[in-house]
PAPATOR-938343 format. One record per residue (C-alpha): residue in three letters; y, x, z. Coordinates in steps of 0.1 Angstrom, whole numbers, padded with zeros to 4 digits, always signed. Layout:
N
ALAYXZ ...
! end
This chain:
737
UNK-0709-0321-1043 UNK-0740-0328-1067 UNK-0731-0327-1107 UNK-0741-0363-1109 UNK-0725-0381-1080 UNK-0740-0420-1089 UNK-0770-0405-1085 UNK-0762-0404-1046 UNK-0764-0438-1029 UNK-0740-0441-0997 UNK-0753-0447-0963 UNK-0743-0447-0931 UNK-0743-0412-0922 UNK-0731-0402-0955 UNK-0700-0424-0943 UNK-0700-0407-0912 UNK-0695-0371-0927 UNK-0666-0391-0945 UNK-0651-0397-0912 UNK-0658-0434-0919 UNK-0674-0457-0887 UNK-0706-0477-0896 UNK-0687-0509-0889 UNK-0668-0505-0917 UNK-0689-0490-0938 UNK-0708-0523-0934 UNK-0674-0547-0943 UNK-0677-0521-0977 UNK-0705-0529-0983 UNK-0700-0565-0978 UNK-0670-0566-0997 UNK-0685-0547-1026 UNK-0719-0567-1027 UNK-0738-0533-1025 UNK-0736-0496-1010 UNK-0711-0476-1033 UNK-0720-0446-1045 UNK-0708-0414-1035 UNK-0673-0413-1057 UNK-0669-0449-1047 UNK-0673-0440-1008 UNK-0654-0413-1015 UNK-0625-0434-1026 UNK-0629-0463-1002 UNK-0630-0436-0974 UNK-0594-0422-0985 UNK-0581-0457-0992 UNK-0593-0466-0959 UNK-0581-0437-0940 UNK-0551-0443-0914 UNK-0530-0417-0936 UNK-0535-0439-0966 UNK-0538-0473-0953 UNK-0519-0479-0916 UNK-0546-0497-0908 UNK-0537-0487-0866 UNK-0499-0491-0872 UNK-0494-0522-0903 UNK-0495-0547-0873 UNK-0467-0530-0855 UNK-0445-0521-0885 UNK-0440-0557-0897 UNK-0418-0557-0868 UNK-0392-0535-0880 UNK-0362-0551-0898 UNK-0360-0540-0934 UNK-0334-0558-0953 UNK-0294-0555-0950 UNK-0268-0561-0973 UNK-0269-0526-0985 UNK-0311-0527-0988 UNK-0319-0526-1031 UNK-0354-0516-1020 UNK-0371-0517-0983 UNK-0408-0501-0972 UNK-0438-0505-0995 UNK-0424-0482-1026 UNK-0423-0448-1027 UNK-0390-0443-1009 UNK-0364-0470-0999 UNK-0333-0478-1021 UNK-0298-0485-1007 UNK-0265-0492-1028 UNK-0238-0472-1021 UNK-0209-0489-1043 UNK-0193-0480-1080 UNK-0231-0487-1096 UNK-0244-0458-1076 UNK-0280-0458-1052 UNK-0294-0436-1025 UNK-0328-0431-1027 UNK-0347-0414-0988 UNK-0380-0411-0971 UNK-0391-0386-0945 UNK-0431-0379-0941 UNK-0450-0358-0922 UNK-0470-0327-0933 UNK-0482-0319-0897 UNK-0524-0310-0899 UNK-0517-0288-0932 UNK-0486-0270-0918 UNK-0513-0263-0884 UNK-0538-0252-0904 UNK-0520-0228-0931 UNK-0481-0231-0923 UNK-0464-0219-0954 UNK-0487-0239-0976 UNK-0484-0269-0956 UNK-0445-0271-0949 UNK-0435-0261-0987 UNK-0463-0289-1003 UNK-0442-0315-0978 UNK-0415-0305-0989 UNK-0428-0308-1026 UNK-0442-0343-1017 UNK-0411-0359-1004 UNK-0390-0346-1034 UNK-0414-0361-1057 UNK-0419-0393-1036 UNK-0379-0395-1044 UNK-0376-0385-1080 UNK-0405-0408-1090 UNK-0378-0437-1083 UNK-0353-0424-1107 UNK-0335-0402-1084 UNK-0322-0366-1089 UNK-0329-0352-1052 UNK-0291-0339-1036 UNK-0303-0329-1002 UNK-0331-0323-0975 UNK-0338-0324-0943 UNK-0369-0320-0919 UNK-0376-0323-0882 UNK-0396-0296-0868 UNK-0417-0297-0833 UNK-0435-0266-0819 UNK-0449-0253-0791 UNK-0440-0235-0763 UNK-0421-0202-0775 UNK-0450-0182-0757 UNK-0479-0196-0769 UNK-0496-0170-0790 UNK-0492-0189-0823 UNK-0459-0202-0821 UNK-0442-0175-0838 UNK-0464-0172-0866 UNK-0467-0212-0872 UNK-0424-0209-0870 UNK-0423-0180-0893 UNK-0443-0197-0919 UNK-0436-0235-0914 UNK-0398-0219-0923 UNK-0404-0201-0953 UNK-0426-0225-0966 UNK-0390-0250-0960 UNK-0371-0228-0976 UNK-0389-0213-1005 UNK-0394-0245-1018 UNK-0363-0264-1017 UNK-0347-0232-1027 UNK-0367-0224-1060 UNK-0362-0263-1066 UNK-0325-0261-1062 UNK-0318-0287-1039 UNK-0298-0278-1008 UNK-0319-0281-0969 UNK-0285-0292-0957 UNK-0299-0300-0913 UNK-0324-0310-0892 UNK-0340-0302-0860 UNK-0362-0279-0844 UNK-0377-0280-0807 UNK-0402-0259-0786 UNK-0426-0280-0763 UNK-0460-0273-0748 UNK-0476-0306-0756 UNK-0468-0296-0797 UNK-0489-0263-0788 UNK-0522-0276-0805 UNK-0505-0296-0830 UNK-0470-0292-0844 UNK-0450-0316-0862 UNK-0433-0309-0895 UNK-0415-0335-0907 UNK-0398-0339-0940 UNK-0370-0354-0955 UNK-0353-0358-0993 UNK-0326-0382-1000 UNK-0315-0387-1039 UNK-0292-0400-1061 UNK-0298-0427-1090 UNK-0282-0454-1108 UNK-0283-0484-1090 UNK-0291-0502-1124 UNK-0317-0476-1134 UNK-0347-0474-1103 UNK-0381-0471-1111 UNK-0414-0487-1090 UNK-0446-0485-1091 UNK-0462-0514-1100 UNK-0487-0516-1128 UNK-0486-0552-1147 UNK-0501-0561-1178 UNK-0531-0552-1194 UNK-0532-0526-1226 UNK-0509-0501-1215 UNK-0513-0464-1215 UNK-0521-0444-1184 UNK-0507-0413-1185 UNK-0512-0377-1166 UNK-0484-0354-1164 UNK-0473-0324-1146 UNK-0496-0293-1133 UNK-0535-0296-1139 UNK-0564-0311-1114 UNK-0581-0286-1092 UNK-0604-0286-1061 UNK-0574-0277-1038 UNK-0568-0307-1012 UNK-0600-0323-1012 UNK-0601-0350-0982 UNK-0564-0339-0974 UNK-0559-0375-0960 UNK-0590-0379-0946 UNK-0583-0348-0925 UNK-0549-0364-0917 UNK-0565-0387-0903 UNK-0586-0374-0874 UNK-0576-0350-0842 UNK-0583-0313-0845 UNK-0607-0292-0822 UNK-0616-0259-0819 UNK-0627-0255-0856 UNK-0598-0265-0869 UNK-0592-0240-0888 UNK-0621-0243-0910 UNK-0601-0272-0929 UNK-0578-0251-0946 UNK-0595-0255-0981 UNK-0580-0290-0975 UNK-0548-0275-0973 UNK-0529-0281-1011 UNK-0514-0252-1028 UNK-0476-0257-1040 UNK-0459-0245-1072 UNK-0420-0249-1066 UNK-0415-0239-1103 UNK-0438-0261-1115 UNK-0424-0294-1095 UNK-0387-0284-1112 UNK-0401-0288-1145 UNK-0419-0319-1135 UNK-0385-0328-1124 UNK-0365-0323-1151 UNK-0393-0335-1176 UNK-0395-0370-1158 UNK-0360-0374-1155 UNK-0356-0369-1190 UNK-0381-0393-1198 UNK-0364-0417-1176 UNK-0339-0419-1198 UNK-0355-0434-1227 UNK-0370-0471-1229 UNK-0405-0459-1220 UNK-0418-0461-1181 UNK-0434-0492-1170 UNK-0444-0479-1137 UNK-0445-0445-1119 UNK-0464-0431-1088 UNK-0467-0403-1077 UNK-0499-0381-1066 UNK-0495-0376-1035 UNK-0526-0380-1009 UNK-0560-0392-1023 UNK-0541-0376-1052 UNK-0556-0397-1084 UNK-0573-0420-1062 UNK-0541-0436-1044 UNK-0515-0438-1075 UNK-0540-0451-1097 UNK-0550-0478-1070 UNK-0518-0486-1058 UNK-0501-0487-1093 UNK-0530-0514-1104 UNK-0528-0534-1067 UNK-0494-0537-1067 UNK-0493-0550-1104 UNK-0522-0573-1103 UNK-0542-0556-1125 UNK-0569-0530-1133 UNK-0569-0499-1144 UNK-0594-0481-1164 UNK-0598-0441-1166 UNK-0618-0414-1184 UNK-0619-0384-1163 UNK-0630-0361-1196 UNK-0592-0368-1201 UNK-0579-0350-1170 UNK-0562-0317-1172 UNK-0583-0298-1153 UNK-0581-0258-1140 UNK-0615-0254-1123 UNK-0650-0256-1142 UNK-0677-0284-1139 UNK-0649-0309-1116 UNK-0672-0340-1106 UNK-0655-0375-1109 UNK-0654-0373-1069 UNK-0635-0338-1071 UNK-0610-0352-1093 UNK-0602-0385-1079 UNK-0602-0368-1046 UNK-0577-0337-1052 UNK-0546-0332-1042 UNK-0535-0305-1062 UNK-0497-0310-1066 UNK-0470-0311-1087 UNK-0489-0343-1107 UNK-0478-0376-1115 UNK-0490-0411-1128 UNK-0473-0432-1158 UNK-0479-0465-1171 UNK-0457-0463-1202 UNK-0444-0490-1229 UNK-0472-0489-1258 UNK-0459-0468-1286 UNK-0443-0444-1267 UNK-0468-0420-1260 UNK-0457-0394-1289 UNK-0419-0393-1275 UNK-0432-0385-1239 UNK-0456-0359-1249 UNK-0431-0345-1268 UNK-0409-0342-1236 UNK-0437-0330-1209 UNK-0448-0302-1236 UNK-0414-0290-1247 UNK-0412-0285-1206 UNK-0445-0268-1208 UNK-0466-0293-1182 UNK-0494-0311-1193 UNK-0496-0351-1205 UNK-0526-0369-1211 UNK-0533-0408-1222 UNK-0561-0404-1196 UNK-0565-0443-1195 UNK-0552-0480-1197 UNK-0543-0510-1173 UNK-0567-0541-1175 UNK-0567-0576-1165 UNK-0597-0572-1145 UNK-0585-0563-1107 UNK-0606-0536-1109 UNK-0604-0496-1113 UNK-0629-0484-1135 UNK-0638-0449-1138 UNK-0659-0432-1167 UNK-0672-0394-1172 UNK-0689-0377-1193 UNK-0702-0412-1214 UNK-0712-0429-1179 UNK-0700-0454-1154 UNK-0692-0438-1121 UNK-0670-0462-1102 UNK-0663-0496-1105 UNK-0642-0510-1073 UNK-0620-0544-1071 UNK-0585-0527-1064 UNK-0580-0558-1038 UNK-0606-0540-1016 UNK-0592-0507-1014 UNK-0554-0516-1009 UNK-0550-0546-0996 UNK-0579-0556-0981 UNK-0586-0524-0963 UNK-0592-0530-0926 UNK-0561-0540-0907 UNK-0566-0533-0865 UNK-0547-0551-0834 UNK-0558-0524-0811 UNK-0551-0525-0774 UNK-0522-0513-0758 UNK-0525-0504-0719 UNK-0486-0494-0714 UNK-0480-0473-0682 UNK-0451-0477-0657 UNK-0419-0467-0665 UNK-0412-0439-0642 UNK-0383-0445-0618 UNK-0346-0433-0617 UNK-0339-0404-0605 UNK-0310-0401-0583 UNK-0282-0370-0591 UNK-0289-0361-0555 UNK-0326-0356-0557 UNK-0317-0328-0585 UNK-0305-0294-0568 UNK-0268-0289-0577 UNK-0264-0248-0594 UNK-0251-0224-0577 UNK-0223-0219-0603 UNK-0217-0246-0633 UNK-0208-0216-0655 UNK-0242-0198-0650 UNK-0265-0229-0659 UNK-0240-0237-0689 UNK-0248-0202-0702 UNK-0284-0203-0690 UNK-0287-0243-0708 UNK-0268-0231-0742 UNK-0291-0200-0744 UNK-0322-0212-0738 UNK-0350-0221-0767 UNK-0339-0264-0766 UNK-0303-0253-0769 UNK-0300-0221-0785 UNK-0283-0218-0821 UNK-0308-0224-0849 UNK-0288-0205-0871 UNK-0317-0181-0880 UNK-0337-0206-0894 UNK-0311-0225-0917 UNK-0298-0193-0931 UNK-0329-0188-0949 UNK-0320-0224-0966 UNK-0302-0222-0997 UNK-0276-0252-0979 UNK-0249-0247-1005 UNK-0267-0249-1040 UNK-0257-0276-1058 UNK-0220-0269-1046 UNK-0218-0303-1028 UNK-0228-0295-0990 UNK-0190-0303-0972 UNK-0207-0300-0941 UNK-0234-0273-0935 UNK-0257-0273-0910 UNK-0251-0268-0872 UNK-0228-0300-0872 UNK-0238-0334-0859 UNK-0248-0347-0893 UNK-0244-0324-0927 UNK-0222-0342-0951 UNK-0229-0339-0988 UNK-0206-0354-1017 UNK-0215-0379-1042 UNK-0209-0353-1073 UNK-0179-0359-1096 UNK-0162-0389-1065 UNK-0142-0386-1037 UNK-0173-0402-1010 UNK-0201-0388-0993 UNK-0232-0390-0978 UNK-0237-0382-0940 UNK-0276-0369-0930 UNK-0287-0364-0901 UNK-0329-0365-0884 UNK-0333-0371-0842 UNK-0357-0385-0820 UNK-0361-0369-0782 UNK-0393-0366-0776 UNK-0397-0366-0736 UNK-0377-0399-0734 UNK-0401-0413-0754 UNK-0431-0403-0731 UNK-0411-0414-0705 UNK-0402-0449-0715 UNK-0411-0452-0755 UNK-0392-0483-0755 UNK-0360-0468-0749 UNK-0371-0436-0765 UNK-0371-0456-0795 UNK-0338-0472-0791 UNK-0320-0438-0787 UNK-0336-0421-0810 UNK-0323-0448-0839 UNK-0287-0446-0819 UNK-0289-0412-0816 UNK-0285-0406-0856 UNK-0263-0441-0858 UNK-0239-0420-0832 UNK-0242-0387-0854 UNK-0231-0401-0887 UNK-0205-0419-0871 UNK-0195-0386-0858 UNK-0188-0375-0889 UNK-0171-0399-0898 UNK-0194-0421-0917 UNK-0203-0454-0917 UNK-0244-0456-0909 UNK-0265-0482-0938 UNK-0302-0474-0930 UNK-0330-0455-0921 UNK-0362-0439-0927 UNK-0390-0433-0898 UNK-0417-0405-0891 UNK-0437-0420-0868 UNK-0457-0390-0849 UNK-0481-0401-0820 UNK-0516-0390-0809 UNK-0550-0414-0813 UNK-0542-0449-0817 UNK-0581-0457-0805 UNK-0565-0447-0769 UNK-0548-0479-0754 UNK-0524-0461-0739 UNK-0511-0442-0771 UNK-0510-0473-0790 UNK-0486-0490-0760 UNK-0466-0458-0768 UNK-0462-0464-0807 UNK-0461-0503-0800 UNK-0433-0497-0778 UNK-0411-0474-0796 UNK-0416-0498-0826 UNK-0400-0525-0803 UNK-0374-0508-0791 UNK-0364-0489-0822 UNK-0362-0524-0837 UNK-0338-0540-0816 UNK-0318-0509-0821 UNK-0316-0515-0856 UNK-0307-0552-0854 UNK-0279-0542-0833 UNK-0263-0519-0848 UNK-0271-0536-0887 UNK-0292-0502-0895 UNK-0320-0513-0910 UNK-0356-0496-0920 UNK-0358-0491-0954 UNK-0388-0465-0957 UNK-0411-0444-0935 UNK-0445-0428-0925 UNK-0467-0430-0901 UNK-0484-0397-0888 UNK-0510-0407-0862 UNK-0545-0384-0844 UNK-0522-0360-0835 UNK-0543-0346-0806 UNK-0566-0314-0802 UNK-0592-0314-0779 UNK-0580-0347-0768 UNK-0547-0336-0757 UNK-0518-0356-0779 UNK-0486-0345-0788 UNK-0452-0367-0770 UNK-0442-0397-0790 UNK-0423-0384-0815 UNK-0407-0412-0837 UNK-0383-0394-0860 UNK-0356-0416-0873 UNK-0335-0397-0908 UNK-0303-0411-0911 UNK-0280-0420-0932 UNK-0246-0432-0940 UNK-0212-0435-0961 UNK-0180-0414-0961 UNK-0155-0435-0985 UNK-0134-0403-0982 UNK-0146-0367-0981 UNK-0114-0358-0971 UNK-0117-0379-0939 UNK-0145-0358-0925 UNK-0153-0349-0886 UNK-0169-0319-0873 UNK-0177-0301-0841 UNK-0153-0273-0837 UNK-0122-0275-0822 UNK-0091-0272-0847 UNK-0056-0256-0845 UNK-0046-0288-0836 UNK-0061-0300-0809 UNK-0045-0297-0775 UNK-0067-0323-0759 UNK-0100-0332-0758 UNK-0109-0369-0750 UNK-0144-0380-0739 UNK-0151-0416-0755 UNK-0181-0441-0732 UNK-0189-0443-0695 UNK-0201-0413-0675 UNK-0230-0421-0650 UNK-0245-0385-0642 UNK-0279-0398-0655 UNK-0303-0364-0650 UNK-0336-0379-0652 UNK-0352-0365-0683 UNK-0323-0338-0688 UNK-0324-0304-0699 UNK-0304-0295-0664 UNK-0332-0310-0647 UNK-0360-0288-0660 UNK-0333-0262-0658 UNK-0334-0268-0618 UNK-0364-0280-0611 UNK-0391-0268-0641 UNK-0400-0303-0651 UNK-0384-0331-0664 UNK-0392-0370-0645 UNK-0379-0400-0640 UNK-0365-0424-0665 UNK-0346-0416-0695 UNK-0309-0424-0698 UNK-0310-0463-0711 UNK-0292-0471-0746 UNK-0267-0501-0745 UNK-0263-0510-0780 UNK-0234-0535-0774 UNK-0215-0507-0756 UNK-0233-0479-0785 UNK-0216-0499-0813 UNK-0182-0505-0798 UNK-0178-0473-0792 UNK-0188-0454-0824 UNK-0171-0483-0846 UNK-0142-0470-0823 UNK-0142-0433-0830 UNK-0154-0439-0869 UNK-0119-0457-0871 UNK-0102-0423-0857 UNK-0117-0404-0883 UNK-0110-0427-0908 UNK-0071-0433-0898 UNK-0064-0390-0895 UNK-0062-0391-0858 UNK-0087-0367-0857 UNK-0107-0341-0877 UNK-0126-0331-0845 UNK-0160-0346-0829 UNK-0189-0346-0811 UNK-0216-0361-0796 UNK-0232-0360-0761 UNK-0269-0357-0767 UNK-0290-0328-0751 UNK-0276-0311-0722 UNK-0247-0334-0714 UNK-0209-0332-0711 UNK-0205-0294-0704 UNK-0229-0284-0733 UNK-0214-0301-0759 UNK-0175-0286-0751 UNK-0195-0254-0752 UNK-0205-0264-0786 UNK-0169-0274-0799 UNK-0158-0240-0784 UNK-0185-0219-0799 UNK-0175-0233-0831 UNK-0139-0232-0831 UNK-0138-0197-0811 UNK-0113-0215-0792 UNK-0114-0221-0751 UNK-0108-0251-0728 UNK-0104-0262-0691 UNK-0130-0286-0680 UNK-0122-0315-0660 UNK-0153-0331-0644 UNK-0154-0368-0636 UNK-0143-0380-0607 UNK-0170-0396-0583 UNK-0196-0381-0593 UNK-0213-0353-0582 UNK-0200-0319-0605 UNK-0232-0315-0618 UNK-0244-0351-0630 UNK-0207-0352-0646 UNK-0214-0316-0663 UNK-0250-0322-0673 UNK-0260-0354-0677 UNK-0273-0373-0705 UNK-0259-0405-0705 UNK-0258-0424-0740 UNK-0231-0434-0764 UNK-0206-0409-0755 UNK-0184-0387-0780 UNK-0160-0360-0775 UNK-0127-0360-0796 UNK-0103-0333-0805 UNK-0067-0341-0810 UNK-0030-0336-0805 UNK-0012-0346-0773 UNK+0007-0374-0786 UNK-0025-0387-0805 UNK-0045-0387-0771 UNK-0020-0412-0756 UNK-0029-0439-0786 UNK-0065-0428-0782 UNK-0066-0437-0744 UNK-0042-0468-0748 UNK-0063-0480-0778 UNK-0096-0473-0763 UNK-0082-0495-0728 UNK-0073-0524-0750 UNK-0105-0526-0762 UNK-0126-0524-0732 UNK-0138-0485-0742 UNK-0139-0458-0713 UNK-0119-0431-0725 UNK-0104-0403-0704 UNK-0088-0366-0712 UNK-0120-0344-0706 UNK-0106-0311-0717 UNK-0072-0290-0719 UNK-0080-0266-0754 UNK-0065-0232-0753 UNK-0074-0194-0743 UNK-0106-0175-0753 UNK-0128-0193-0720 UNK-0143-0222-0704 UNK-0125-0224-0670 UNK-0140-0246-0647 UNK-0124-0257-0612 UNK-0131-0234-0584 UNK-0154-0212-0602 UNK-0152-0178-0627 UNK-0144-0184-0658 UNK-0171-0182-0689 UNK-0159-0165-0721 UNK-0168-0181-0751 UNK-0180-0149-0763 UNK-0204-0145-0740 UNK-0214-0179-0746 UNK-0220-0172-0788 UNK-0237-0143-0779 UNK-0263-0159-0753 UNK-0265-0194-0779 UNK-0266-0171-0813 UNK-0290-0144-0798 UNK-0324-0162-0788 UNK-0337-0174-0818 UNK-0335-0139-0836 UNK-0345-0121-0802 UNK-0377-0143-0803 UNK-0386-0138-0842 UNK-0382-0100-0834 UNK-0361-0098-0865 UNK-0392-0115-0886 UNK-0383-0140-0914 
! end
């Protein structure tokens, strides 16, 4: 960049190079009364990206339902708020890191990481737990290992050096994620209800203060690349790529919470993308007021930084303050004793505008209104495509044995144990995780009380390209139906909305229908959207990833000692399958087992029959009928007794539904269906209990022995069927962390 970037006088192709359209470089213009020069179109190019301003995706996301009776704080802050009784408040988001994590994996999964943690402790929280949701591509394709191997340590390095436990998530192989993987991060915190802290900037005359690690050119149009498809040079963006510093994030931690404490924080952001840029325009939009900088103030690391470069970084580990005039000497005090840097870099205004000066001159002078919110806002067009047709159970060949697909679906890279990737997660620091990963949903207690948070992240992608609507719909019931499988009751979510170019009619019918569906989801089951991201120009070489809306859930154990897991218990005799069985293999992991594709339409979600039956089996748990349960996701009926038995090391005799065809009843992937693990004499009140409220319920399993016997055919050991579900992922790595 030149020394003197006022000197340079935007234009059309200097927008261009920008990745800014002359159309609305023109409404800048227009807006502005004159071309900006080349910090301000820097600026207005980040403010304007989709990364930064959802200017695709606003339209859609209005739609989603956002308050409840637990909702302190819904979308538009830096993570959503929820009260969880006895003065206490959950703070979540999940975001995506996807193009850095491409580009330079262990760079760009840790700095997610870093990002959500800080997106969470800027509200006041101390972070407890985290999650992610992780999408690559086909377990052949020449840079899948390398992008797993780095995307993990990156996960882990970071959330271990900061100390907070990676307690579950997911992690799935497709072909369509071979150009662009997904990694998808999640944080959840705890803060005092009475005690949360937002962003908004108001009134004029107060400090602006930098804190935290120093400014360098590392990140540089990070959202702008965010916003735009890869091709074949791809990799030529990784200077865009940030660099983390765990170490230096837990100080910035520790320092801010500190501060938190005292009488002195008026507003808070976080620099995340556009770095200085977004928390200094956001703080001032959302305040109604102007802010005014000097850049000779900002703690920099690199020699000769132009305004541009530093407004435009994304080094990490940095925050924004507004802070209650006088106070400046006690939060200095605090940031240095924790060795970060602070810096009065500035002050807010009554103007509406932010105001930039180096070195003696005027380098940017922008109306906040036009770069937040009046940034363009589109209604592109949608062009949905047919929803495929059902497929019957007949049209799918039946196995030769149910045994030998069992082992072949519980081994394979969709179903195989991730057990090699969570063990290089520090799960247990903290010394709160009750339930570790591998479960339905981890469960992690509210320190020093008897309650709990349950966590869980889901979305299935290929039901979402086959009908996004209901793609949507499970994937919010899907982590509704694992929290309640814990035992928890589910308050809200937060989204990660994943999806290819939006300027394609029919990827915007995808993301506008998944937004429909996962809304009426929500209103059904009184789960509502409290926070999210949006993730979109996922494509290389004009090939898009599936839909992939990832829902993070989470929800409230009253009682940590009334907890639910997977694996079958001393206890159980029975095994009692909870919701009605229709065979449903379109879209199932037997199908592509059988037939090397998946088709047809996904399993539909009936929310009425959804929430009867979880409120059901959450009222088991809660009563001590049973300790024991599972969902029936992926793989169907068969798979998940596998699971229960894998876990518990204990064996069971399968009894398939009657009337439907063995292997639609073994492996099909019907919704809103649990399994549950108790005594004889509890599975007659289950059944009764279950029939007098209109709940199909039946004795699914006889538990005993060291095998899965199934009518008519050999019986499967559950040792063999550890080995072939622990074995693959470490086979695949070839022993590689």
């Amino acid at each position: 960049m030149p020394a003197t970037d006022t000197s340079v006088i935007a234009t059309e192709e200097l927008a261009a190079a920008h990745r800014m359209g002359a159309e609305e470089f023109r409404l800048a213009c227009e807006k502005l009364g004159r071309a900006p020069n080349l910090t301000e179109l820097g600026i207005i190019s980040v403010m304007w990206s989709e990364h930064c301003s959802y200017k695709s995706s606003r339209v859609w996301l209005k739609k989603l339902p956002t308050t409840g009776p637990h909702v302190i704080c819904g979308p538009g802050e830096n993570a959503g708020v929820i009260d969880i009784g006895d003065g206490q408040a959950i703070i979540f988001k999940m975001e995506s890191h996807n193009h850095p994590s491409f580009i330079e994996p262990y760079q760009g999964a840790a700095t997610g990481v870093g990002g959500i943690m800080r997106d969470v402790f800027t509200m006041g929280a101390r972070p407890i737990a985290l999650l992610n949701a992780l999408r690559f591509g086909e377990p052949d394709h020449s840079k899948t290992r390398h992008l797993v191997a780095g995307v993990v340590a990156g996960i882990g390095d970071y959330g271990n050096c900061m100390g907070v436990p990676t307690v579950g998530g997911e992690t799935n192989f497709d072909a369509r994620y071979n150009g662009n993987i997904l990694v998808n991060a999640m944080c959840v915190g705890l803060a005092d209800a009475n005690r949360i802290f937002y962003s908004a900037a108001a009134g004029a005359g107060n400090p602006v203060v930098y804190v935290g690690s120093k400014t360098g050119r590392d990140g540089i149009h990070g959202a702008t690349m965010a916003s735009a498809e890869f091709d074949d040079n791809s990799q030529e963006q990784r200077p865009t790529v940030q660099v983390g510093d765990p170490f230096a994030e837990k100080l910035l931690l520790e320092a801010c919470l500190e501060l938190m404490a005292e009488d002195a924080i008026l507003a808070i952001q976080d620099m995340g993308a556009a770095g200085l840029t977004s928390s200094s325009v956001e703080m001032a939009a959302k305040g109604g007021s102007g802010i005014e900088l000097n850049l000779d103030l900002v703690p920099q690391r690199e020699e000769g930084m132009t305004a541009y470069e530093m407004m435009l970084s994304e080094s990490q580990e940095r925050m924004l303050m507004v802070l209650r005039p006088g106070s400046e000497p006690l939060a200095e005090r605090i940031f240095r004793k924790w060795e970060l840097d602070f810096a009065v870099i500035g002050t807010t205004t009554d103007t509406g505008h932010l105001v930039l000066r180096h070195k003696g001159a005027l380098v940017a002078d922008l109306p906040t209104g036009i770069l937040a919110d009046e940034a363009p806002m589109y209604n592109r067009p949608i062009a949905p495509k047919p929803v495929p047709a059902v497929v019957a159970a007949e049209d799918v060949p039946a196995p030769n044995s149910l045994g030998d697909a069992l082992t072949a679906l519980i081994g394979s890279p969709h179903l195989a144990s991730r057990r090699w990737i969570w063990e290089q997660y520090d799960h247990m620091v903290m010394d709160d995780t009750v339930v570790r990963p591998g479960s339905d949903a981890a469960v992690v207690r509210i320190h020093g009380t008897n309650k709990a948070v349950a966590l869980t992240t889901d979305v299935t992608p290929r039901y979402c390209y086959a009908d996004p609507f209901e793609g949507g719909k499970q994937a919010v019931a899907e982590t509704w139906r694992n929290i309640t499988a814990a035992g928890g009751k589910p308050l809200a979510i937060t989204d990660c909305m994943n999806f290819g170019n939006p300027e394609r009619p029919e990827i915007m019918a995808e993301f506008a229908r998944a937004i429909e569906g996962m809304g009426e989801a929500c209103r059904a089951l009184e789960y509502p959207v409290v926070s999210g991201n949006v993730s979109l120009y996922n494509e290389t070489n004009g090939e898009g990833i599936l839909p992939t809306p990832a829902i993070g859930g989470v929800g409230l154990i009253a009682d940590v000692s009334r907890v639910a897991t997977v694996a079958l218990k001393p206890g159980d005799d029975v095994v009692v399958l909870i919701g009605a069985e229709t065979g449903h293999l379109g879209q199932s992991l037997y199908q592509d087992y059988a037939t090397g594709r998946v088709e047809g339409a996904p399993p539909p979600v009936d929310l009425a029959a959804e929430k009867k039956a979880g409120d059901f089996v959450r009222r088991l748990i809660e009563a001590g009928v049973t300790g024991t349960v599972h969902d029936i996701s992926d793989g169907g009926t068969l798979v998940a007794l596998a699971e229960m038995a894998i876990a518990g090391k204990r064996g069971l005799t399968y009894a398939p539904a009657d009337g439907l065809a063995p292997h639609a009843a073994a492996f099909g992937e019907e919704q809103g269906r649990y399994l549950v693990g108790v005594s004889r004499d509890a599975a007659t009140r289950v059944l009764d209990e279950a029939k007098a409220g209109g709940i199909p319920a039946r004795i699914v399993g006889e538990v005993g022995g060291d095998v899965i016997a199934i009518d008519g055919e050999k019986p499967v050991p559950v040792g063999e069927l550890r080995r072939a579900h622990e074995d693959w992922f470490p086979t695949f790595m070839g022993g590689k962390r």
